[in-house]
DOVO-288063 format. One line per 5 residues: their letters; for each residue x, y, z of N, C-alpha, C. Coordinates in pm, whole numbers, plus 50000, padded with zeros to 5 digits. Layout:
a	X Y Z X Y Z X Y Z; ... .
end
This chain:
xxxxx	14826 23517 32309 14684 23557 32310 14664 23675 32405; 14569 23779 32386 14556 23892 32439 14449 23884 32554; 14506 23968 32691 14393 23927 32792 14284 24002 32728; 14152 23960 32783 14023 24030 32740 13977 24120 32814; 14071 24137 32915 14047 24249 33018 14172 24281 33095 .
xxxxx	14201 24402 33122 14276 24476 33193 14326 24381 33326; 14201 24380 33388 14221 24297 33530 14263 24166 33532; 14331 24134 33374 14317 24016 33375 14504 23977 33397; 14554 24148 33372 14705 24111 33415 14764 24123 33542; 14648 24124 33677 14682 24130 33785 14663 24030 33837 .
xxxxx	14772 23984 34006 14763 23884 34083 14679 23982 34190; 14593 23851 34268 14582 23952 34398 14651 23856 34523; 14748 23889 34629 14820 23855 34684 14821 23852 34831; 14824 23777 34900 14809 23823 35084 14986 23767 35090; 15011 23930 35183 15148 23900 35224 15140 23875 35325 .
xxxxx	15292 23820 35403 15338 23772 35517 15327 23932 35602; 15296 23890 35752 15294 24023 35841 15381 24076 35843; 15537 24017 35871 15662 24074 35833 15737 24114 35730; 15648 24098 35641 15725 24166 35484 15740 24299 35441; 15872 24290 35417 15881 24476 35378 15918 24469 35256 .
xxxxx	15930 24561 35127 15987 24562 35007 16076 24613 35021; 16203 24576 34953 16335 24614 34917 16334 24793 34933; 16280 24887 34879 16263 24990 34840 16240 25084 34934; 16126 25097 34957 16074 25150 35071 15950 25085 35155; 15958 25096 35293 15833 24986 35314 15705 25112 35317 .
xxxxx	15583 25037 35304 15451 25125 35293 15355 25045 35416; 15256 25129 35462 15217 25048 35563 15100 24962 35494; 15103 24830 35520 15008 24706 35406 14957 24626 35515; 14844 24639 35552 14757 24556 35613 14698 24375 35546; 14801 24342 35644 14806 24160 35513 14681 24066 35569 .
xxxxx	14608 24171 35622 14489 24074 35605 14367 24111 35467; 14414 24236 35369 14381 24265 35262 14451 24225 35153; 14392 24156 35000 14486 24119 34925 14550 24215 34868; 14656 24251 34776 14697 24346 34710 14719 24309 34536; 14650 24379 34460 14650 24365 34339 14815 24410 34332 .
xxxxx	14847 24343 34201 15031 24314 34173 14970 24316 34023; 15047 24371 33973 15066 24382 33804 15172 24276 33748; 15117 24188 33687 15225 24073 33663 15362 24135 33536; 15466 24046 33537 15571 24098 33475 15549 24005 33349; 15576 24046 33203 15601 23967 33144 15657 23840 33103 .
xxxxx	15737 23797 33174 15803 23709 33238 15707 23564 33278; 15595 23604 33303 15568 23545 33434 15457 23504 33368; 15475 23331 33403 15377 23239 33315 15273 23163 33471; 15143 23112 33425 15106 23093 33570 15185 22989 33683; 15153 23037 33795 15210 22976 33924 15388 22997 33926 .
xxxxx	15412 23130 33854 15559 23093 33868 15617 23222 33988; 15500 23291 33992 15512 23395 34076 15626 23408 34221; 15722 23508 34178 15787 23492 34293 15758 23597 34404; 15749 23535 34513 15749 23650 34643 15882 23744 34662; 16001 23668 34611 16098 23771 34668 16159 23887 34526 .
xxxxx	16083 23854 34413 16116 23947 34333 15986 24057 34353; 15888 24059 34439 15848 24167 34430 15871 24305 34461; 15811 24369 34348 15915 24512 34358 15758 24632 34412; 15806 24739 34461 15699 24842 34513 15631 24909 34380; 15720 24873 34249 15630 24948 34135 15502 24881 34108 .
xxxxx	15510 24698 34107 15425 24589 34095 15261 24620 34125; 15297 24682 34282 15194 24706 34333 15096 24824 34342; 15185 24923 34281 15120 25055 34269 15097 25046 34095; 15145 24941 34034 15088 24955 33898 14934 24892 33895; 14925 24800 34014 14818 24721 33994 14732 24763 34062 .
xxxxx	14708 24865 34156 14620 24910 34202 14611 25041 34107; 14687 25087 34031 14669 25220 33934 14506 25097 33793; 14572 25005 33802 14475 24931 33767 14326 24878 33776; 14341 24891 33961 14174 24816 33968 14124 24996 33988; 14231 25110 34026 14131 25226 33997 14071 25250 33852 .
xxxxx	14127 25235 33752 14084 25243 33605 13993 25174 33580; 13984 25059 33660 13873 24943 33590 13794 24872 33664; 13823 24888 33827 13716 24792 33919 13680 24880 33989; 13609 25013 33988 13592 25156 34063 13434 25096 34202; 13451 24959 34170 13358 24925 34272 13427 24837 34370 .
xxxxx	13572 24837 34353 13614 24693 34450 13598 24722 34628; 13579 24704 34656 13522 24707 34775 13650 24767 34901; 13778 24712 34855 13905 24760 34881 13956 24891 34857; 13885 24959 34777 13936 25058 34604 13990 25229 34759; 13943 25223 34864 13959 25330 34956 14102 25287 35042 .
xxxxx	14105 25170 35063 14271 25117 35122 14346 25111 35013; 14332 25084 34879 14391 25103 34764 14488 25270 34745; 14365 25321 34780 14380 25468 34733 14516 25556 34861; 14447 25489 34958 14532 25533 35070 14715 25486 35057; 14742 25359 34986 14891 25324 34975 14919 25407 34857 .
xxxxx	14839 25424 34762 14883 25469 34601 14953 25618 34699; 14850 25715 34750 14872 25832 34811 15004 25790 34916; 15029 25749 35006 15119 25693 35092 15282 25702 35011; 15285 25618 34908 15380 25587 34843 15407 25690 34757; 15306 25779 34651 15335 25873 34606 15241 26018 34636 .
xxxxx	15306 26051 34716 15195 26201 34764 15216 26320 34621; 15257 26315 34557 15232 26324 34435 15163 26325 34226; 15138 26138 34308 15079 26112 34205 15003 26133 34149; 14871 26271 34164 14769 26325 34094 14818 26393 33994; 14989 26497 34046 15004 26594 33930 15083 26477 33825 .
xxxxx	15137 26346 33870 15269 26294 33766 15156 26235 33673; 15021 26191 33731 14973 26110 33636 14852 26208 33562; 14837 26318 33605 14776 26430 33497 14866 26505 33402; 14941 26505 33419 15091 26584 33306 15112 26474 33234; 15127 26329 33279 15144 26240 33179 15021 26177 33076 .
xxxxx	14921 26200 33130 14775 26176 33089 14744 26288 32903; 14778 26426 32984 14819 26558 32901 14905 26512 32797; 14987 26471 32793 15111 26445 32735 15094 26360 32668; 15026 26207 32713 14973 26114 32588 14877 26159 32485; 14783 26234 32546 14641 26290 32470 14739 26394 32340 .
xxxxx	14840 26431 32373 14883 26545 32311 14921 26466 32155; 15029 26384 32220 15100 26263 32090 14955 26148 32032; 14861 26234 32067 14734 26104 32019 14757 25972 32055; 14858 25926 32163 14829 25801 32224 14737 25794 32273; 14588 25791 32217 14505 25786 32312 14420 25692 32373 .
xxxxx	14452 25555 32369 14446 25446 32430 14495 25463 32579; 14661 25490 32578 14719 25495 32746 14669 25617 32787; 14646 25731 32717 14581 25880 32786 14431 25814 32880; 14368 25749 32780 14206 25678 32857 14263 25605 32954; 14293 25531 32980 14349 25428 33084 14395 25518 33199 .
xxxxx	14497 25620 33184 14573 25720 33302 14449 25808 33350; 14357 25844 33230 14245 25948 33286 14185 25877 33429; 14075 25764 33326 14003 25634 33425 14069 25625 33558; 14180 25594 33570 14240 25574 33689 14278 25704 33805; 14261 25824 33742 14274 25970 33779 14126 25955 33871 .
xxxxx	14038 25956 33758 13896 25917 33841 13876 25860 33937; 13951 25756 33925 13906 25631 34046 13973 25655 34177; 14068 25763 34144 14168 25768 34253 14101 25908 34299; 14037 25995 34281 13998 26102 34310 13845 26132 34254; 13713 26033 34268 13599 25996 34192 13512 26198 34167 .
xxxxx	13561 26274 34300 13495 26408 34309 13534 26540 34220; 13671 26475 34170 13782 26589 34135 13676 26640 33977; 13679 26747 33975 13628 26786 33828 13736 26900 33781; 13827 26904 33830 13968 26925 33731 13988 26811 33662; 13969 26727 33724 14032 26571 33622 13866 26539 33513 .
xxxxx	13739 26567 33625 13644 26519 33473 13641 26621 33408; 13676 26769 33424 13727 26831 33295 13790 26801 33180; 13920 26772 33227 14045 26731 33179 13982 26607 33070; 13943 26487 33181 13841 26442 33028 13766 26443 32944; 13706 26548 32966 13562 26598 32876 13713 26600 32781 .
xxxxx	13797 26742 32750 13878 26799 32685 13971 26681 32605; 14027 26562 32676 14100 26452 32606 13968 26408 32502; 13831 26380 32528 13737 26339 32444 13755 26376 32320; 13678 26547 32367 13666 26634 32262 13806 26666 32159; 13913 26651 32220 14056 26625 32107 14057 26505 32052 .
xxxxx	14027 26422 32119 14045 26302 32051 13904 26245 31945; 13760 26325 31961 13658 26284 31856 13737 26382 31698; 13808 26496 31749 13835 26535 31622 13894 26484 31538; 14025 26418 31635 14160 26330 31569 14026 26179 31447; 13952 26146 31547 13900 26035 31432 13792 26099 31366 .
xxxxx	13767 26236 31355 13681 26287 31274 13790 26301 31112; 13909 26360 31144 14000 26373 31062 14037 26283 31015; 14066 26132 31039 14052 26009 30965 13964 25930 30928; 13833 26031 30908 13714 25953 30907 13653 25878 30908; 13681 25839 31076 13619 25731 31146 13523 25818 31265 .
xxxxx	13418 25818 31177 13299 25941 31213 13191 25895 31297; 13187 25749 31279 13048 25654 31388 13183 25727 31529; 13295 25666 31561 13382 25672 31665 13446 25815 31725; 13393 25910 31613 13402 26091 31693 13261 26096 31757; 13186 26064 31674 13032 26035 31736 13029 26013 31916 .
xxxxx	13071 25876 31911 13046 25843 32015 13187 25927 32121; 13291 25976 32081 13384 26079 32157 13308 26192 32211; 13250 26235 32094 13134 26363 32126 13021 26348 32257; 12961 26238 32276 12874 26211 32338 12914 26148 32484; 13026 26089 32512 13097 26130 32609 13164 26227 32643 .
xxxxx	13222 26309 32553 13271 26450 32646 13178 26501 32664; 13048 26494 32629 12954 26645 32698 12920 26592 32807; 12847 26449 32851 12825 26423 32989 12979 26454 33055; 13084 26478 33012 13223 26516 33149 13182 26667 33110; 13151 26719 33016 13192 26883 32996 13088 26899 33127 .
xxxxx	12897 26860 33136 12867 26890 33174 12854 26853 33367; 12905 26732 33378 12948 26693 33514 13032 26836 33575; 13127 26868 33474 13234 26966 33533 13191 27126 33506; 13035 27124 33467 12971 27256 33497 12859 27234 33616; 12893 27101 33687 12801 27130 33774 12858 27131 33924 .
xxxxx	13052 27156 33884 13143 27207 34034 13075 27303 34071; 13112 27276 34239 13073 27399 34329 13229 27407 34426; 13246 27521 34469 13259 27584 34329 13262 27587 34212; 13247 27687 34151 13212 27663 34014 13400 27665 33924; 13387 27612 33842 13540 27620 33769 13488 27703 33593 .
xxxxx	13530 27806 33590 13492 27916 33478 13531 27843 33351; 13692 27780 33368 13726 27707 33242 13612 27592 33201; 13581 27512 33249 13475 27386 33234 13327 27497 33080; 13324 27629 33165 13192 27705 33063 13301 27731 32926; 13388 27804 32962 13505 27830 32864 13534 27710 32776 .
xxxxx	13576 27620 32782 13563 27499 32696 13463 27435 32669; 13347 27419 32722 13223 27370 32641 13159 27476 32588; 13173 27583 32594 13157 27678 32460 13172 27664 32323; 13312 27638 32342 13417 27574 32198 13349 27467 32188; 13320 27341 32274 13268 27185 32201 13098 27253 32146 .
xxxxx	13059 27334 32213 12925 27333 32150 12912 27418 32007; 13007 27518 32012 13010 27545 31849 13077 27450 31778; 13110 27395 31791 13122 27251 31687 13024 27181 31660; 12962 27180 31769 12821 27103 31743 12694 27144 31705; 12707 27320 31659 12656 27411 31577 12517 27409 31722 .
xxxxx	12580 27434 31839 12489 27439 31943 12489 27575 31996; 12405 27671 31909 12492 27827 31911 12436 27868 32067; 12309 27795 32108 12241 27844 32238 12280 27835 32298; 12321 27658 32332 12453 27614 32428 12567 27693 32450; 12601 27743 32367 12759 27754 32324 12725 27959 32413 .
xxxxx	12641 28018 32329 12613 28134 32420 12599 28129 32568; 12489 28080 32630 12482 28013 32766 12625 28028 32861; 12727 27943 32805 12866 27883 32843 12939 28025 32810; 12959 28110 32751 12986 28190 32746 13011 28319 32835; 12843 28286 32836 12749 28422 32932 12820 28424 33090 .
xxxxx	12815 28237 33098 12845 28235 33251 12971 28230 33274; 13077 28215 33198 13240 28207 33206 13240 28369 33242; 13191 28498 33188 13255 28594 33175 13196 28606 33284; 13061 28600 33338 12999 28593 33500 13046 28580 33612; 13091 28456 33602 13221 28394 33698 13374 28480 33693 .
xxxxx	13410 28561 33569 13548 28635 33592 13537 28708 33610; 13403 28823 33574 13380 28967 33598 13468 29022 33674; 13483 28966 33813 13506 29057 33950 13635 29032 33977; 13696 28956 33889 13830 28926 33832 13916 28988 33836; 14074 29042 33884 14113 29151 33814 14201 29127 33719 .
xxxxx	14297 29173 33614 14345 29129 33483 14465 29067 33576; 14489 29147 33690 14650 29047 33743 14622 28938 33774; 14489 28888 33813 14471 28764 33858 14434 28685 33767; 14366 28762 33667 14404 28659 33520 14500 28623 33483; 14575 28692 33479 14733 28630 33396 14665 28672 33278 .
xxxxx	14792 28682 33196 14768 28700 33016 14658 28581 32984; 14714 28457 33005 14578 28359 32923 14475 28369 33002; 14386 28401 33119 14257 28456 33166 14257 28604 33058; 14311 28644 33052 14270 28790 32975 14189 28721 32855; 14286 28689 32733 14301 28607 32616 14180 28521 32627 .
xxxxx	14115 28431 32735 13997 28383 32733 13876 28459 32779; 13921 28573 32796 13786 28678 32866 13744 28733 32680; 13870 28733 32657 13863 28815 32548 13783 28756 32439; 13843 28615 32396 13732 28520 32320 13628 28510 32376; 13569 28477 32494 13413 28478 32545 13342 28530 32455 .
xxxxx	13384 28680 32457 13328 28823 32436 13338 28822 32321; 13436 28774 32201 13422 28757 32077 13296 28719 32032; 13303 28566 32088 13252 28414 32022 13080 28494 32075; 13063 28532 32200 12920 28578 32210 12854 28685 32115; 12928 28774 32083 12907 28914 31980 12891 28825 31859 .
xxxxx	12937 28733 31827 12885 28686 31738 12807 28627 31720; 12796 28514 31777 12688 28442 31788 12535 28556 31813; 12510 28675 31867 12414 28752 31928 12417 28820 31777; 12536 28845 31699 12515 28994 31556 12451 28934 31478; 12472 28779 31477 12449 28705 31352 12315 28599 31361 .
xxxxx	12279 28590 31525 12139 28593 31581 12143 28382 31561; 12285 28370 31603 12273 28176 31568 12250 28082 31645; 12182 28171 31817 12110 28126 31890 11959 28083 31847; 11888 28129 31740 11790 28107 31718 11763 27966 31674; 11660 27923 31709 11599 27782 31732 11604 27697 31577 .
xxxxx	11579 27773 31454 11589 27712 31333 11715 27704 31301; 11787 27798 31366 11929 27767 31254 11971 27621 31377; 11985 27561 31504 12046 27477 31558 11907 27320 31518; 11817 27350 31477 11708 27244 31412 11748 27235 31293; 11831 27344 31214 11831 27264 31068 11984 27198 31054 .
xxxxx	12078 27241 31154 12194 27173 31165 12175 27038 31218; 12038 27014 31297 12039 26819 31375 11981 26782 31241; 11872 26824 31140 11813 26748 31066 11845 26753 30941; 11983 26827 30914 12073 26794 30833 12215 26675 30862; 12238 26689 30981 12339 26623 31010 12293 26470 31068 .
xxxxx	12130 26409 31035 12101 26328 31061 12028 26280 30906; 12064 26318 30871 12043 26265 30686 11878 26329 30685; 11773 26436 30706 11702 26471 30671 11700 26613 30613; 11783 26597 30507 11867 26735 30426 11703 26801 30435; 11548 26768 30338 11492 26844 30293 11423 26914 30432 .
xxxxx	11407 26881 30515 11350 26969 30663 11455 27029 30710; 11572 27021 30690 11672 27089 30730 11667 27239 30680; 11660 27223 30533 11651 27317 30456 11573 27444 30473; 11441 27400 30507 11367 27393 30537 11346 27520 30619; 11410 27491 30740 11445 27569 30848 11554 27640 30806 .
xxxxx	11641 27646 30747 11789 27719 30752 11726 27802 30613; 11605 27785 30533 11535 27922 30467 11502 28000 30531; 11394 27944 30627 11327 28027 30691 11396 28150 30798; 11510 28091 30843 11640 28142 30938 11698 28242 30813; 11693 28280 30666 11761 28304 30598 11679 28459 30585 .
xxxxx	11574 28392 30557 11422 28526 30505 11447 28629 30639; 11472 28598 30770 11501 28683 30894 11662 28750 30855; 11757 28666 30862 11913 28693 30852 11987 28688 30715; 11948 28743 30623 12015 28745 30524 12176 28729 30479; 12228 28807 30560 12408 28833 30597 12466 28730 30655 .
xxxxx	12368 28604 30685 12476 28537 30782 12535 28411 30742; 12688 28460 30701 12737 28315 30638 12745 28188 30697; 12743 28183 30789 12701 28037 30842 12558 27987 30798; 12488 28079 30837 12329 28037 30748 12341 27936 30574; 12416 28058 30539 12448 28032 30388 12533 27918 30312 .
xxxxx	12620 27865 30435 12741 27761 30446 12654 27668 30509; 12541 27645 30543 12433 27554 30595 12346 27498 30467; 12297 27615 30451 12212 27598 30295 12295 27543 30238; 12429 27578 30193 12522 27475 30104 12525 27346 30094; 12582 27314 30231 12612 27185 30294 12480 27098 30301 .
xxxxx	12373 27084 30282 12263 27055 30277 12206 27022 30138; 12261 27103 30052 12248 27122 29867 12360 27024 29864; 12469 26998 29916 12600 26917 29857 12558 26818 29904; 12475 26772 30007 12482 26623 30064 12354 26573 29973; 12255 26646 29927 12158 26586 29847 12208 26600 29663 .
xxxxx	12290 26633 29607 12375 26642 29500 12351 26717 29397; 12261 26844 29501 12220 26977 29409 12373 27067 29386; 12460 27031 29351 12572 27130 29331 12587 27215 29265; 12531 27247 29178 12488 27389 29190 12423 27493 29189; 12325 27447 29298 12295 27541 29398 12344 27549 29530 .
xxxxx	12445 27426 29524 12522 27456 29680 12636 27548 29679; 12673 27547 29483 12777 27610 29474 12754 27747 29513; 12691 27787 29463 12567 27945 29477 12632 27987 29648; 12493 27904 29711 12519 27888 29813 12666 27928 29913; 12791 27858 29887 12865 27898 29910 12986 28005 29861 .
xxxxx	12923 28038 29774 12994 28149 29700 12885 28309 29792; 12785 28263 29808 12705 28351 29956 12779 28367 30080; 12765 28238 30108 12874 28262 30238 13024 28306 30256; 13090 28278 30148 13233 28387 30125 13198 28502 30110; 13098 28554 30049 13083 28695 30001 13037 28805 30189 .
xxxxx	12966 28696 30260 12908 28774 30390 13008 28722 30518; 13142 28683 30477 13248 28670 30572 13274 28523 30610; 13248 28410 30525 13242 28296 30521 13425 28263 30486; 13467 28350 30382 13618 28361 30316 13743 28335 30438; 13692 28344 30586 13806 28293 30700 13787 28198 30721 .
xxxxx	13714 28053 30679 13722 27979 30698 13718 27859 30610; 13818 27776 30683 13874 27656 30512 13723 27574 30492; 13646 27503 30557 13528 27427 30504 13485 27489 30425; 13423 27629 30412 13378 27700 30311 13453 27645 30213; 13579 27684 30171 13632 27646 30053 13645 27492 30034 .
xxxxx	13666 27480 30104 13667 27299 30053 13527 27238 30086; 13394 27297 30089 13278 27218 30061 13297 27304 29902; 13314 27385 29888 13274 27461 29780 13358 27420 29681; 13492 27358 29708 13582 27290 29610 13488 27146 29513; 13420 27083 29639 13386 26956 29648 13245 26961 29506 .
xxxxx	13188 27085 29537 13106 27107 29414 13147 27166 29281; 13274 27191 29293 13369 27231 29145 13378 27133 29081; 13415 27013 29192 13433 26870 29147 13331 26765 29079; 13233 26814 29141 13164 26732 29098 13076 26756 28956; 13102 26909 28953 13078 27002 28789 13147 27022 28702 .
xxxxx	13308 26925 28725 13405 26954 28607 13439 27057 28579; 13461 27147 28693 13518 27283 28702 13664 27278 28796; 13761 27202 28712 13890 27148 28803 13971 27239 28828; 13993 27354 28734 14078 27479 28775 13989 27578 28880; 13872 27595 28926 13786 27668 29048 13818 27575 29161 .
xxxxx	13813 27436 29130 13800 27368 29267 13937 27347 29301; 14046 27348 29227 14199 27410 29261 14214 27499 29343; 14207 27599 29268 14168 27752 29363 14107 27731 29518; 14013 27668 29517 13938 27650 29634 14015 27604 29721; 14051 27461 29693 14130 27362 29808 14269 27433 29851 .
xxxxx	14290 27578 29728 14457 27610 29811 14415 27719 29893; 14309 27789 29883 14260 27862 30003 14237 27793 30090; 14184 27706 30066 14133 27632 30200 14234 27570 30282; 14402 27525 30212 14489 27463 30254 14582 27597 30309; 14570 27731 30273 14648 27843 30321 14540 27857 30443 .
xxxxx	14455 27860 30439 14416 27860 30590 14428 27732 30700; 14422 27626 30668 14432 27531 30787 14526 27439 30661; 14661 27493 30692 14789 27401 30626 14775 27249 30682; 14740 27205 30745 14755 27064 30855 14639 26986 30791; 14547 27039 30747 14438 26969 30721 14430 26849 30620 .
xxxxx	14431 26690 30687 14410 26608 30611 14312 26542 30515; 14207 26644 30573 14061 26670 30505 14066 26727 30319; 14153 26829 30367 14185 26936 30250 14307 26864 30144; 14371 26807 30191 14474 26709 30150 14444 26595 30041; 14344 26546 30135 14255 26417 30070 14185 26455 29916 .
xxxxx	14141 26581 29945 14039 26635 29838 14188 26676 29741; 14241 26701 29769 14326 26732 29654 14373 26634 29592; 14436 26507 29657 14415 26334 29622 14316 26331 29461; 14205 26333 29576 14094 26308 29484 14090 26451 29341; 14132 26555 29394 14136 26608 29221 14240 26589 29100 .
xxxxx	14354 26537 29203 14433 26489 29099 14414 26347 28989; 14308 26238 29087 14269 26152 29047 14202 26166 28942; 14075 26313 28940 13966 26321 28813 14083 26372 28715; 14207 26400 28741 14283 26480 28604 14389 26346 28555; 14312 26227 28611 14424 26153 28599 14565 26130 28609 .
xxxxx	14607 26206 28708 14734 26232 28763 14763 26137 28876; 14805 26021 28845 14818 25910 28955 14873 25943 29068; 15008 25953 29015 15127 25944 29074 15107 26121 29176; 15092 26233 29150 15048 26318 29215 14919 26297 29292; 14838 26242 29301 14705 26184 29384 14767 26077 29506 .
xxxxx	14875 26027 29458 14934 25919 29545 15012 25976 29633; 15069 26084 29598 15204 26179 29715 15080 26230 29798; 14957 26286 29762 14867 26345 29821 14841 26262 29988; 14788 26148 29925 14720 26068 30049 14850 25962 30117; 14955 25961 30056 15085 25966 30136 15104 26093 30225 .
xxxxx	15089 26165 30190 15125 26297 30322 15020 26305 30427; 14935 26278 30372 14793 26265 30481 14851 26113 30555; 14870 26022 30520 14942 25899 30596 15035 25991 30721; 15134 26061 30611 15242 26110 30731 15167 26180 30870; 15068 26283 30860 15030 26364 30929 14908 26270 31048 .
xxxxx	14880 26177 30988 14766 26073 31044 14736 25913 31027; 14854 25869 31051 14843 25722 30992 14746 25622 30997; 14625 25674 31099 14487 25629 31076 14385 25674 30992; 14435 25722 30899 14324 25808 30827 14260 25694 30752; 14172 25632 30780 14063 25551 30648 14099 25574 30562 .
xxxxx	14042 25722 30445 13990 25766 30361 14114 25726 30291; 14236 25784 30295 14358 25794 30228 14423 25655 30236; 14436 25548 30325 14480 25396 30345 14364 25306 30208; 14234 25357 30249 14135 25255 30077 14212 25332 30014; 14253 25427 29935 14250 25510 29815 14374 25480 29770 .
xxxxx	14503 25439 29835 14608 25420 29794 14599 25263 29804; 14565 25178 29894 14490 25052 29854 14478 25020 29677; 14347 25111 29687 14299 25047 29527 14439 25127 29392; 14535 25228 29450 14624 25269 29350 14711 25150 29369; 14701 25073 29435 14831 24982 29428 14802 24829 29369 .
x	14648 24835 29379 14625 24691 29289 14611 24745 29129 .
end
């Protein structure tokens, strides 16, 4: 049976005054208990004193930092963790990095939490988590488990924005919630974060950038010129992206006209209007729509083609929405999104067995993917 809590695999222990560990001794005040991380082994009351080892104890206080950030101890805690490893901020942020990377992201949360607890002020580390969030709402956006990017999203911005409110200030923290806020079609936000990253480097010089400070001065300055040519700070186009993306397609619309009658040229506008026509099952006029937004520079990016596939599909236009999904798959090759949809067009051509290699490769690339686990489900009954 599984504990129901973390804390539930620790002893807490008062040692003898004269006890040292095999290893190295640490200085342990035994009139405090010490959380011990139990061994698998170890069924209750079988606990031995002389097999304790110095990892025991620094696993179990890596523990009540992750999860009891109120224990009343949690500052003598902190002082042996540091004692024993004067190190351990960079071993357990490179390893933290390193899980988030392989999408373990169960032990990445656990190593973050405990980063926190061990350093509650550091906003390199609540950076660092905003950034594990925001990678990890995409990873379950891509297996569309979309309530659970949701709620990823809505915790990284309280860390994005904790870690824009260092003093000093840290330039990367504006630099990366830039990027989370154009995702979140937050073009004001996303300008803002921009404005003040290049603010903060101005006085910069390129040697003290290094190549990647250059490379991020350089995107700033992109991502803002655009957002300013194409005018996607304005208040209707980020109102018709919430009241589309909250199921009120016709006020959405609404606004992303009115944003249209001002900005004619702007394919995101136009890739809005789409996406808005496809979720209410006007397809074609979403098709329209996005055949607008390729035409005004929409064509670099794969959603364009694969919303625009999605309305080929649904018009029995299977050789256009072909076309579509392999543009869309020559631009973002990885995409299990784009993958899926091809699944599904092989399915309307009745091509089983090719629909089935489809959402098998999406397995390979994401073995949590929902969408593709039902779909080969129902091919197998």
């Amino acid at each position: 049976m599984k504990s129901s809590s973390p804390l539930d695999t620790i002893y807490f222990i008062t040692l003898p005054e004269n006890f040292k560990l095999a290893k190295k001794a640490m200085h342990i005040d035994p009139a405090i208990p010490l959380p011990v991380q139990k061994k698998d082994k170890d069924s209750p009351g079988s606990f031995n004193m002389e097999e304790l080892t110095q990892e025991q104890i620094l696993a179990g206080i890596l523990t009540i930092l992750a999860y009891d950030k109120e224990n009343q101890n949690i500052d003598y805690y902190r002082s042996i963790l540091r004692q024993a490893r004067p190190d351990i901020k960079k071993e357990l942020t490179e390893a933290a990095i390193l899980k988030a990377k392989n999408e373990d992201f169960d032990i990445a949360e656990e190593i973050f939490s405990a980063l926190r607890g061990l350093e509650p002020d550091d906003m390199v580390t609540t950076l660092n988590t905003a950034l594990f969030l925001d990678q990890r709402a995409e990873s379950y956006r891509r297996s569309g488990l979309h309530e659970d990017a949701d709620a990823c999203d809505a915790e990284a911005l309280g860390y994005y924005k904790q870690a824009q409110e260092a003093d000093p200030p840290i330039p990367d923290a504006f630099f990366n919630a830039g990027f989370f806020y154009l995702k979140q079609r937050d073009f004001h936000s996303a300008k803002d974060c921009f404005e003040t990253y290049i603010a903060l480097t101005c006085d910069i010089s390129d040697e003290e950038l290094g190549k990647s400070g250059i490379y991020k001065k350089e995107r700033a300055q992109e991502m803002l010129e655009n957002i300013r040519n194409q005018n996607m700070d304005d208040v209707q186009f980020k109102a018709a992206y919430d009241l589309i993306s909250h199921g009120e397609e016709e006020k959405g619309l609404e606004q992303i006209r009115i944003f249209l009658q001002k900005n004619p040229h702007v394919w995101n506008a136009w890739f809005m209007l789409g996406w808005g026509l496809r979720r209410l099952g006007r397809y074609t006029d979403a098709q329209q729509s996005f055949l607008k937004a390729i035409e005004y520079g929409g064509d670099k990016n794969s959603d364009t083609y694969n919303e625009l596939s999605i309305c080929y599909l649904e018009l029995k236009n299977y050789k256009e929405a072909r076309k579509c999904l392999e543009n869309a798959l020559s631009l973002e090759p990885e995409s299990t999104k784009i993958m899926s949809n091809l699944g599904y067009l092989e399915l309307k051509l009745g091509r089983i067995a090719e629909a089935q290699k489809y959402f098998e490769t999406v397995l390979e690339y994401d073995p949590d993917d929902k969408i593709a686990k039902q779909e080969l489900e129902k091919l197998e009954v």
